[in-house]
C-alpha positions as CSV (number, residue, x, y, z in Angstrom):
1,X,9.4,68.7,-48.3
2,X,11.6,69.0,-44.7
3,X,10.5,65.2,-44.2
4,X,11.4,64.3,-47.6
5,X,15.3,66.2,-47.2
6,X,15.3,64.6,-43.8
7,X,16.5,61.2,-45.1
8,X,18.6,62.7,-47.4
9,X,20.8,64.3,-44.5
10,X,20.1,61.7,-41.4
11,X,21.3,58.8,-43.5
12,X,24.6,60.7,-44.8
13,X,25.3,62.4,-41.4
14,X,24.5,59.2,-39.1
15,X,26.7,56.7,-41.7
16,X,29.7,59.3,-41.7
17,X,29.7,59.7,-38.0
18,X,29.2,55.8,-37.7
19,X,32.2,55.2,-39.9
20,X,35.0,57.6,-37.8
21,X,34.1,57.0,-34.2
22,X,31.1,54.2,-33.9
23,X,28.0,53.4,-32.3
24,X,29.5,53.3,-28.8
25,X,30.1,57.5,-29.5
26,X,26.4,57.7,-30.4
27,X,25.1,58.3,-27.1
28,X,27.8,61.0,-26.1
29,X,26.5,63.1,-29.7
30,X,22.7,62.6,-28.3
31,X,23.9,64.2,-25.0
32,X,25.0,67.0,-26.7
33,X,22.0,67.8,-29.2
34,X,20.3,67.3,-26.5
35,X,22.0,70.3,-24.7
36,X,21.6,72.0,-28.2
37,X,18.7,71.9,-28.8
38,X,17.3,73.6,-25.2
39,X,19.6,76.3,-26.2
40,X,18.4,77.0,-29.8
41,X,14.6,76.5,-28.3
42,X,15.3,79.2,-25.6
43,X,16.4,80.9,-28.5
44,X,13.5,80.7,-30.7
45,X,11.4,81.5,-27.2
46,X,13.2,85.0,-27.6
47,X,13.3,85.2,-31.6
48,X,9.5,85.1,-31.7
49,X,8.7,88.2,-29.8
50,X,11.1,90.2,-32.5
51,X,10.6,88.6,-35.5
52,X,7.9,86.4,-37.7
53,X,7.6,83.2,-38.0
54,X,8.9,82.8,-41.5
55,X,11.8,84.9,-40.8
56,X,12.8,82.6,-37.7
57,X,11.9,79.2,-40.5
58,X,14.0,80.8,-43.7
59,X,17.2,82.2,-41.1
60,X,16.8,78.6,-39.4
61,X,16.9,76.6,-43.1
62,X,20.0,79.3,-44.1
63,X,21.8,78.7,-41.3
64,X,21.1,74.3,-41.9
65,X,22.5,74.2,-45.1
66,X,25.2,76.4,-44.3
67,X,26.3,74.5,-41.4
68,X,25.9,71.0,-43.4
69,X,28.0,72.2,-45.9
70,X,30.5,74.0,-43.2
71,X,30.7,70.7,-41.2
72,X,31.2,68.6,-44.0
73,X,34.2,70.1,-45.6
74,X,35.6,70.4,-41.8
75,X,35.7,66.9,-41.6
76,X,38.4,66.5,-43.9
77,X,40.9,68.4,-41.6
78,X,39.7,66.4,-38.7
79,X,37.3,63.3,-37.7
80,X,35.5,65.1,-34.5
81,X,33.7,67.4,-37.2
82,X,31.5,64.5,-37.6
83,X,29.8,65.0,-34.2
84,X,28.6,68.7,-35.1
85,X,27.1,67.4,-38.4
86,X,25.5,64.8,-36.5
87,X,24.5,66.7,-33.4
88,X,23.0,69.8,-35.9
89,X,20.9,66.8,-37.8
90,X,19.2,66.3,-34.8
91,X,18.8,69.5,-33.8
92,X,17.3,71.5,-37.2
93,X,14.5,69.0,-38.2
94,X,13.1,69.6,-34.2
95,X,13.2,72.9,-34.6
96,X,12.0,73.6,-38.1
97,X,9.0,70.5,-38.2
98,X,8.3,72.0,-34.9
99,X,8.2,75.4,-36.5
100,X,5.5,74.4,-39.0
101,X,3.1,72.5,-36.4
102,X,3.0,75.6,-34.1
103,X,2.3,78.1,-36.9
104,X,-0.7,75.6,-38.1
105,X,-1.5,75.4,-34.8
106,X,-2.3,79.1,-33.8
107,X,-3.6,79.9,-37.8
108,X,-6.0,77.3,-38.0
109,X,-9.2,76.2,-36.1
110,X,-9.9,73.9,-34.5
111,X,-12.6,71.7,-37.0
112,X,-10.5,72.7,-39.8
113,X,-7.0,70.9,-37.8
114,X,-9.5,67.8,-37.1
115,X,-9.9,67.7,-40.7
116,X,-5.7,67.9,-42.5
117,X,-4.1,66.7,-39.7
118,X,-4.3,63.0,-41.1
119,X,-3.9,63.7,-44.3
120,X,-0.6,65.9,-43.1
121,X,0.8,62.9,-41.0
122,X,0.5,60.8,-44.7
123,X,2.3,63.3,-46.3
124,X,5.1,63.2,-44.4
125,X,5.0,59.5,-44.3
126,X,5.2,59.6,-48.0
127,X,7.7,62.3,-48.1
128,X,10.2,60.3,-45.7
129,X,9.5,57.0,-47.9
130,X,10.4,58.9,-50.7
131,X,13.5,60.8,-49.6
132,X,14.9,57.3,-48.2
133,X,14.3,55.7,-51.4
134,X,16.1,58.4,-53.0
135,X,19.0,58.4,-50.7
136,X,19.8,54.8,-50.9
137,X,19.6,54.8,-55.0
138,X,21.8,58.0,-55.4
139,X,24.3,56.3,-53.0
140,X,24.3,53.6,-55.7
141,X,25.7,55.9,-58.4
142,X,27.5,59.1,-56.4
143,X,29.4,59.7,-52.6
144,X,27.2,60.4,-50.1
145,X,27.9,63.9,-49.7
146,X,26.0,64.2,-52.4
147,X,23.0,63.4,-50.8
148,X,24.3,65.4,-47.9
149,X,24.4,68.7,-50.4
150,X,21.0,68.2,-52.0
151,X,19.2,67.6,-49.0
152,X,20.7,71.1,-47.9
153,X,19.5,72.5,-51.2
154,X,15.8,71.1,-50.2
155,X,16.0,72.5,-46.8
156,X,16.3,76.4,-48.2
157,X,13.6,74.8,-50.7
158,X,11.6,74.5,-48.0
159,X,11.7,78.2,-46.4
160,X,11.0,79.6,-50.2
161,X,7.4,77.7,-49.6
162,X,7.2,78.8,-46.5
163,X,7.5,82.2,-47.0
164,X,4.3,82.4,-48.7
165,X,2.3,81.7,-45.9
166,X,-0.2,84.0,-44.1
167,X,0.8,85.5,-41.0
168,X,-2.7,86.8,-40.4
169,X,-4.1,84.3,-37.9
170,X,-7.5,83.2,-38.3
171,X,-8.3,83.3,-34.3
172,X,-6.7,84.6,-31.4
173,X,-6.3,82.3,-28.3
174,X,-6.8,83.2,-25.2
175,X,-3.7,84.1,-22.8
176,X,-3.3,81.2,-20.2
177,X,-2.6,83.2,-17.0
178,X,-1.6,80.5,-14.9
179,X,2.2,78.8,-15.6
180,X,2.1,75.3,-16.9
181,X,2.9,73.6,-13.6
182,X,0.1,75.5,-12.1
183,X,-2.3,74.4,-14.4
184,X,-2.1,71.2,-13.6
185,X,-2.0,71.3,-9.8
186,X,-5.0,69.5,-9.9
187,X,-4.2,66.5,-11.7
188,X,0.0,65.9,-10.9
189,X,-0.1,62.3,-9.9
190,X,-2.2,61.7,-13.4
191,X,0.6,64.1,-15.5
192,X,2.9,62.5,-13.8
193,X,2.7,59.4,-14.5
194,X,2.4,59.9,-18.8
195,X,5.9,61.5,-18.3
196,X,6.2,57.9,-16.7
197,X,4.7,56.6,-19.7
198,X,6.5,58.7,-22.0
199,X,10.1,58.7,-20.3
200,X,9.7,54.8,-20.4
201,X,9.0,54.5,-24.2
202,X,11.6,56.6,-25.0
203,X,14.5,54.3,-23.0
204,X,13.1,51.5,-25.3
205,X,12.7,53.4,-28.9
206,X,16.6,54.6,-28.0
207,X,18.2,51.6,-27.4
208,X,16.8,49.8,-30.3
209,X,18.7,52.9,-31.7
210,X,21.5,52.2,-30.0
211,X,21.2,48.7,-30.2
212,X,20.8,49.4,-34.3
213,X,23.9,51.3,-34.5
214,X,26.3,48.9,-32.8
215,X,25.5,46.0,-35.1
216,X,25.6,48.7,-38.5
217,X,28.5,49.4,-37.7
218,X,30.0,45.9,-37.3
219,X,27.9,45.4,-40.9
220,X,29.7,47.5,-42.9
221,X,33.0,49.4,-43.1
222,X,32.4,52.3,-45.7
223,X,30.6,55.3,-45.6
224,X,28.6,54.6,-49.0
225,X,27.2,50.9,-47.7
226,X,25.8,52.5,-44.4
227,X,24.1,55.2,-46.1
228,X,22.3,53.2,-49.2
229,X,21.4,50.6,-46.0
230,X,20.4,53.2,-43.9
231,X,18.2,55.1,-46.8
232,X,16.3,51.5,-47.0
233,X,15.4,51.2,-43.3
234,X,14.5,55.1,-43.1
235,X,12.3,54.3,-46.0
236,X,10.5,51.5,-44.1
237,X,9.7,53.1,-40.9
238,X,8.0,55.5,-42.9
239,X,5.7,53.2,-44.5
240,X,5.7,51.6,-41.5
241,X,3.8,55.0,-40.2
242,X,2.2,55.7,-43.1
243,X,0.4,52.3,-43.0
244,X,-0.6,52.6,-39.7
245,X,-1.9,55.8,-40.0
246,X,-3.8,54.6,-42.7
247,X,-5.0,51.4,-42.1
248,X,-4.9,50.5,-38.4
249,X,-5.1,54.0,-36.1
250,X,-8.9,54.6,-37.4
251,X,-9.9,50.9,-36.1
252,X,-7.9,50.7,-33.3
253,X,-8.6,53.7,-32.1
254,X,-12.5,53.2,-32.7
255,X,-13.2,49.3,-31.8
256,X,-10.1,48.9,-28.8
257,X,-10.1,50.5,-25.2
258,X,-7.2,52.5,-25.3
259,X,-5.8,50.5,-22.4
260,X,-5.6,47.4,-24.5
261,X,-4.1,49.8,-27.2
262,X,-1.7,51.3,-24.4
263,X,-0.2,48.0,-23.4
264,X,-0.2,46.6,-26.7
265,X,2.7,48.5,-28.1
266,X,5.4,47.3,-25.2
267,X,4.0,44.0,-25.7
268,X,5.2,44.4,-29.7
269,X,8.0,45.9,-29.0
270,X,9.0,43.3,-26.4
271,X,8.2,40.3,-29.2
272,X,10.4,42.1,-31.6
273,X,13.1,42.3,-29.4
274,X,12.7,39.1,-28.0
275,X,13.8,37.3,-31.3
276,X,16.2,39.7,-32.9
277,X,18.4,39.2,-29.1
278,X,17.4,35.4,-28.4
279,X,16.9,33.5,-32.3
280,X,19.9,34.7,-33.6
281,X,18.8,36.8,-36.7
282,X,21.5,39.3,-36.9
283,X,21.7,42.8,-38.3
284,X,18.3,42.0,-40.3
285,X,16.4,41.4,-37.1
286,X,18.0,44.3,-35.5
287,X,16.9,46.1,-38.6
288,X,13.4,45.2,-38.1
289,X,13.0,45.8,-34.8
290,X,13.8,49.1,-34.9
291,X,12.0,50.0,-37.8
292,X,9.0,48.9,-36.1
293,X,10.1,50.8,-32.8
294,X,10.5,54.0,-34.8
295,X,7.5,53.6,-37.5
296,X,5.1,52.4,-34.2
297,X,6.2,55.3,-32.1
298,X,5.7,58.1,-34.7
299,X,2.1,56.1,-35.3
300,X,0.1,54.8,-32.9
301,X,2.3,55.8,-29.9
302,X,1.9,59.1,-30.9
303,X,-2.1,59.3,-31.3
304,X,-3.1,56.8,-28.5
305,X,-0.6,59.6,-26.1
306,X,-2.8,62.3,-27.5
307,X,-5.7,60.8,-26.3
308,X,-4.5,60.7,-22.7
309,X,-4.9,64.5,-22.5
310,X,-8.8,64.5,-23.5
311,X,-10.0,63.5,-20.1
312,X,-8.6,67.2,-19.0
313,X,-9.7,70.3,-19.4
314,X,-8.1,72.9,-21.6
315,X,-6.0,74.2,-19.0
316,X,-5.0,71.6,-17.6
317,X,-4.2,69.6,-21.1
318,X,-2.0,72.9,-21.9
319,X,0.3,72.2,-18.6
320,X,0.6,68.5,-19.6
321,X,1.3,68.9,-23.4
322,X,3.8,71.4,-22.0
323,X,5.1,69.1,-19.2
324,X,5.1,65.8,-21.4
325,X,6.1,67.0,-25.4
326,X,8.3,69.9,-24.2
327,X,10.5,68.9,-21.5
328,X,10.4,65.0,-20.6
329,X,11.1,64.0,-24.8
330,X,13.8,66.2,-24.7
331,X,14.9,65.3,-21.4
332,X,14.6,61.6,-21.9
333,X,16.5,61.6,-24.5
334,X,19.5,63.0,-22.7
335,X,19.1,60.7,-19.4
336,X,19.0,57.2,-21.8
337,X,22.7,58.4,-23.3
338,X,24.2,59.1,-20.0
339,X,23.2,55.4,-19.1
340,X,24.0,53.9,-22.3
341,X,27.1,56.3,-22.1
342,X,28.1,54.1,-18.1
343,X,26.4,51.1,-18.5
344,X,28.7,48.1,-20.3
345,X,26.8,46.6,-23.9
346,X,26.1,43.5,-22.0
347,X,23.6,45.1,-19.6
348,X,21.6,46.5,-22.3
349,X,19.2,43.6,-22.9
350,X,18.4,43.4,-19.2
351,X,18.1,47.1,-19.1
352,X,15.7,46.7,-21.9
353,X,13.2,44.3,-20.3
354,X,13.2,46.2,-17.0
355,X,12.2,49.6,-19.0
356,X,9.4,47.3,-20.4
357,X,8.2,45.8,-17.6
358,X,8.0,49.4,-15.4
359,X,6.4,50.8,-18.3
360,X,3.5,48.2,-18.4
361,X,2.9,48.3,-14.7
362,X,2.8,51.9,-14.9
363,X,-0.6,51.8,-17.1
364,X,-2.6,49.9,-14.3
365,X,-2.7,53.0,-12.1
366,X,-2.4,55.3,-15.6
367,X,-5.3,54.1,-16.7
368,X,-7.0,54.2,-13.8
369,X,-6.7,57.9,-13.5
370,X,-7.7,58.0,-16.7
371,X,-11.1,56.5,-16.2
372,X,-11.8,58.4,-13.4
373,X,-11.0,61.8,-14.5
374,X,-13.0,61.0,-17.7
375,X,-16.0,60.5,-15.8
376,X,-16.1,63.9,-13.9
377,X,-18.1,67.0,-14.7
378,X,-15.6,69.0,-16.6
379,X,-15.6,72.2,-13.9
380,X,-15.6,69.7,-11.1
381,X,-12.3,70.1,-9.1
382,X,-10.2,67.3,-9.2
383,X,-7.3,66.5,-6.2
384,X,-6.6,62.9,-8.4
């Protein structure tokens, strides 16, 4: 349900802030949710001492819809409203996604998570696919807003069906005594360098975004045409994930070393971009190159990342996943802007290729590490 409402919102927010200040703003707004978002998450941090979980999902969902709404009517009396709405749309699907994945996470075990989370990923795929669809065809008949104002209805939809859960959890983790830096003072240089990996990725998946957003905007002039567009490219990064998931992670994962899978992506990624910047093909290209940025990066970025952390030991993957998914996505995302923010439009091809090129030489001794640390004894001491 939130990844079905997602499209809904993210097409309607990103078209309307598109339309009054352009994709050159873009990167100043991702700054800022980027600043946002820490602060909510310290937040949340403190929140979930107090209160449950499904409090801190349904006042979260509340305070959404409220604000869409809020922001929406704002912009009316003035055009920089549009940077809240489109700062909070980046902000509430982190937190509230987020939300759901750490309650399955501590209610569930292990074989059990093994078993859904698959079918979960599928779900969502199909959600988003759906709620695209949806947002380009009601942007056909009605105003955007809406979609804007439905997709607010579905978020407090979503905290009703939430509220249903359990909060009885099924079994208690143990308490990590050591911090999450300390945990991994064994393995730095190896942690270190999927931040690399990570960090890397990230510059390229956001300026295809970037890239994306400059050339929408020269597409189209009004607020209805961005949105119905935008609902159709949503719509096929998700299937782009879904099919992936699907059809290709359970082969690629079983029959390729996951270096070849590894260095296979910015090898794609670079193809795609390749033509869209050197053949000429316009917005579509564009298009399709960040679809398949986006819909490769939620897939097989995602899972072949995850396996990076199986040749440590629980500890240790706990300071990593900590290190990597907590602080350097977030963090990433903020450092890209402030370049794309300096940088003139002209340098962003050559940026591009230079991000891809560190990231590939950055799996040699990546994957390296790797090897070796998955052939130690799992309570051997490690200085790699």
């Amino acid at each position: 349900m939130l990844l079905f409402s997602y499209p809904l919102v993210r097409a309607t927010t990103t078209s309307l802030f598109l339309n009054f200040h352009g994709a050159k703003a873009s990167p100043y707004a991702w700054v800022f949710s980027v600043i946002c978002l820490s602060t909510f998450v310290t937040i949340y941090n403190h929140l979930q001492k107090r209160i449950t979980v499904q409090r801190i999902f349904t006042l979260t969902s509340l305070l959404t819809a409220a604000l869409l709404v809020l922001f929406y009517y704002l912009l009316k009396m003035s055009n920089l409203w549009a940077y809240p709405l489109y700062i909070w749309k980046e902000v509430y699907i982190v937190l509230m996604v987020h939300t759901v994945i750490g309650y399955l996470n501590a209610n569930i075990p292990e074989k059990t998570a093994r078993l859904i989370y698959g079918p979960l990923g599928a779900f969502g795929s199909v959600g988003g696919i759906l709620g695209a669809l949806l947002t380009s065809q009601m942007t056909k008949v009605w105003e955007s807003h809406v979609a804007l104002f439905l997709g607010a209805f579905l978020i407090v939809l979503t905290a009703l069906i939430f509220k249903k859960t359990t909060t009885k959890s099924f079994e208690k983790k143990k308490e990590l005594k050591s911090s999450p830096l300390k945990s991994i003072s064994g393995v730095k240089s190896y942690v270190a360098l999927i931040c690399l990996v990570v960090l890397l990725s990230q510059f390229i998946v956001n300026i295809g975004n970037y890239h994306f957003n400059t050339f929408l905007t020269e597409a189209f002039t009004d607020t209805e045409s961005k949105t119905q567009f935008l609902g159709n490219v949503y719509a096929s990064i998700n299937l782009v994930s879904l099919v992936v998931q699907i059809f290709f992670i359970p082969l690629i994962l079983k029959y390729l070393p996951l270096r070849l899978t590894h260095l296979a992506i910015p090898i794609v990624y670079m193809a795609f971009f390749s033509s869209a910047s050197f053949l000429g093909l316009g917005l579509a290209g564009i298009s399709a190159t960040f679809i398949v940025f986006k819909g490769l990066d939620y897939s097989i970025f995602a899972a072949s990342k995850e396996l990076l952390y199986y040749s440590l030991t629980d500890t240790q993957k706990y300071g990593a996943k900590y290190l990597v998914d907590m602080i350097v996505y977030r963090m990433t995302k903020g450092m890209i802007s402030i370049i794309l923010i300096i940088i003139p439009f002209s340098f962003i091809t050559p940026l591009f290729f230079v991000c891809i090129a560190l990231w590939m030489m950055s799996l040699i001794p990546l994957m390296k590490k790797y090897n070796l640390l998955k052939r130690r004894i799992i309570d051997e001491p490690t200085t790699v």
